[in-house]
Phi, psi and omega in degrees: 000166231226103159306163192280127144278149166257136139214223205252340183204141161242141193227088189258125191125139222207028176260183192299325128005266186312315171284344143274342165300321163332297204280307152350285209284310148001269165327317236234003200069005184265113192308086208246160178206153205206124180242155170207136185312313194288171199274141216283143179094011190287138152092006136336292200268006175328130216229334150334165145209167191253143166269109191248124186278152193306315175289358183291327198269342178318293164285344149315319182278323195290310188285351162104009173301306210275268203351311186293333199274308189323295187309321135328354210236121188258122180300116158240115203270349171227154172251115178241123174284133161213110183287065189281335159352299192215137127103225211270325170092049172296160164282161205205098338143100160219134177248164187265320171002297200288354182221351209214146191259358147229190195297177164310312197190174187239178203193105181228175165253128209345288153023275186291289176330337166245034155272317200254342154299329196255331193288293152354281159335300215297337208247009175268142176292306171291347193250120193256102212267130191221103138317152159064030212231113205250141168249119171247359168191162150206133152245103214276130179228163185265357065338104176043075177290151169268156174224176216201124161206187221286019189251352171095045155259118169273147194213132185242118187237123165293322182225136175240152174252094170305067124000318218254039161084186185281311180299021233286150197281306172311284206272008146318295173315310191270023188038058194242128175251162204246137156293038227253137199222109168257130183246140161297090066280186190194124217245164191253151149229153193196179168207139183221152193246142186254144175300257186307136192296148169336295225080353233023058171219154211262135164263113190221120191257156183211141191201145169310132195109343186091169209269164163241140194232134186233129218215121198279165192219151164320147179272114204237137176060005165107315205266117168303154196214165158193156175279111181241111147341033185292078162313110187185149189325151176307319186287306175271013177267341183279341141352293159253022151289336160266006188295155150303155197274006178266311179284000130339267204310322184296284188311328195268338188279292165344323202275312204262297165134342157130000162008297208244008217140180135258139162268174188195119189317178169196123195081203191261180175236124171221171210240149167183149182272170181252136189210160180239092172250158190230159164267154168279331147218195174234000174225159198219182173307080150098030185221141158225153189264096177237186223012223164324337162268023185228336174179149193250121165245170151299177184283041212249132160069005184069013227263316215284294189282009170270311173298343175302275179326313177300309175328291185308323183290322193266323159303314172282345162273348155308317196281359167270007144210055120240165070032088180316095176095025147321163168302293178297321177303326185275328181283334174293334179273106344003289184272003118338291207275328195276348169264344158299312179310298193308314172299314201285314181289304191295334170342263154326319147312308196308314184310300183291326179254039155252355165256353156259009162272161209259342177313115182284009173287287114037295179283319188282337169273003163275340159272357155308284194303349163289338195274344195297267196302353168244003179253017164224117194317311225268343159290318182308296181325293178293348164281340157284274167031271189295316149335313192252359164070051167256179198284161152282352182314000000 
């Protein structure tokens, strides 16, 4: 058994979210500690990869992050739309050029980032990192709650951070329900290496069923890679997740229309369904709800681990004019954080199921309206903008 530590922030949940809130609050002089079930070196095989949008790196760089990450990180300076859905599937063009002298987002792979995060993890002093480790209570106060977790340690915490995914353990404890929207789909990620070069620029072709997205990645050995995203109904995404990889390789070039090329798989392949959830609040007694356990999007715009982040960002500048996990400081973070979220999950939703549906009333207002935002200069500027959670001014 454990005598109870006190410190200042617990951060449960160790996916990517959670090991940069680890490091914030760390970084910030704050005594933290980040416990997550799975095993140390977890999510190594991870077949994602992250976009991280221009305010992201911003916080990345405070924390002492980016320098590790930058070298890694392939620059995406254009977004190309390409609508095959309804009429010719002309492409639709937003470059960052037009609004930002960098790119839209750096682009890595999942992989890595939580390689070079755990490296990190390793060398901060305050911050005490416990793998293979469970929270089995809170004893939730409105000042400095206790938690309990499986190695038989009690802990007296000022902030506790819900981390822990869309099934999140925290916000179970703190009885906070959910909104969840289920789409019959599902998304495939791969990587596949290509003929024609990127550009550094991300490809999102739409088609009933949803989009396939090419997302660019460093060029290893001379041969261009790019990261992909395939959305498309459940019965046929599973469909091709077992194909062998030569009637694969047939199904994805057909899918991308030859955009990049011939693609040709690279690696392995994985699957996981798509839903859309909001939590009904985001804070509880000494506690806040951020990433996955406050909302879930499809995989659409970089949106998800960019709003993860903005949670953190805007908590950890609370605690330099607040009282760490105070009443007031959590109400702020609320009422920060909770009309954006809310707008960016209902957002995104409306967007995915206007890119699977298959209806051509449906498909043709959805290529008017690509042709809308991207054929008048000063709405494309503000729908990119509005894309990177900047001001539209």
């Amino acid at each position: 058994m454990f005598d109870r530590q006190k410190i200042n922030v617990a951060v449960i949940g160790a996916g990517i979210a959670g090991q940069i809130a680890a490091i914030a609050f760390a970084q910030s002089n704050h005594k933290t500690i980040c416990v997550d079930p799975a095993p140390l070196g977890a999510g190594q095989s991870d077949l994602r990869s992250t976009a991280f949008l221009q305010p992201a790196r911003q916080l990345l760089q405070d924390i002492g992050v980016w320098d590790r990450l930058a070298k890694h990180a392939t620059p995406l300076q254009c977004m190309r739309l390409i609508d095959r859905g309804h009429g010719e599937g002309k492409a639709k063009d937003f470059d960052a050029g037009e609004i930002s002298n960098d790119p839209f987002a750096w682009n890595l792979p999942n992989s890595v980032i939580r390689r070079e995060l755990q490296t990190l993890i390793g060398t901060l002093p305050n911050l005490d990192f416990r793998s293979e480790c469970k929270l089995t209570r809170i004893l939730p106060r409105t000042r400095a709650s206790i938690i309990g977790l499986s190695d038989g340690s009690s802990i007296e915490t000022n902030l506790i951070i819900a981390a822990d995914g869309r099934n999140s353990k925290v916000r179970e404890f703190a009885e906070i329900d959910t909104k969840t929207t289920k789409f019959d789909q599902m998304a495939l990620v791969f990587v596949v290496q290509h003929q024609t070069p990127h550009l550094n620029s991300s490809i999102e072709i739409h088609r009933s069923g949803g989009p396939f997205t090419l997302v660019p990645l460093p060029i290893v050995d001379g041969v261009h890679r790019s990261a992909v995203v395939w959305m498309e109904a459940t019965h046929k995404a599973r469909a091709y997740y077992e194909m062998p990889s030569s009637a694969f390789n047939d199904a994805i070039n057909e899918r991308a229309g030859g955009v990049l090329g011939q693609l040709e798989l690279v690696g392995d392949r994985a699957i996981w369904p798509i839903i859309a959830q909001l939590a009904e609040r985001i804070i509880a007694p000494s506690t806040a709800i951020i990433a996955e356990a406050a909302h879930v999007v499809p995989p659409i715009g970089a949106q998800g681990l960019n709003m993860s982040l903005a949670d953190i960002e805007t908590l950890v500048s609370l605690t330099k004019t607040h009282e760490v996990g105070s009443v007031d400081m959590l109400q702020a973070y609320e009422k920060a954080r909770y009309s954006d979220i809310k707008l960016r999950v209902e957002g995104v939703t409306l967007l995915n199921k206007a890119s699977i549906s298959g209806q051509p009333i449906v498909q043709a207002a959805r290529s008017a309206g690509l042709n809308l935002l991207h054929g008048v200069r000063p709405i494309r500027q503000t729908l990119m903008r509005m894309g990177l959670g900047q001001s539209s001014d």
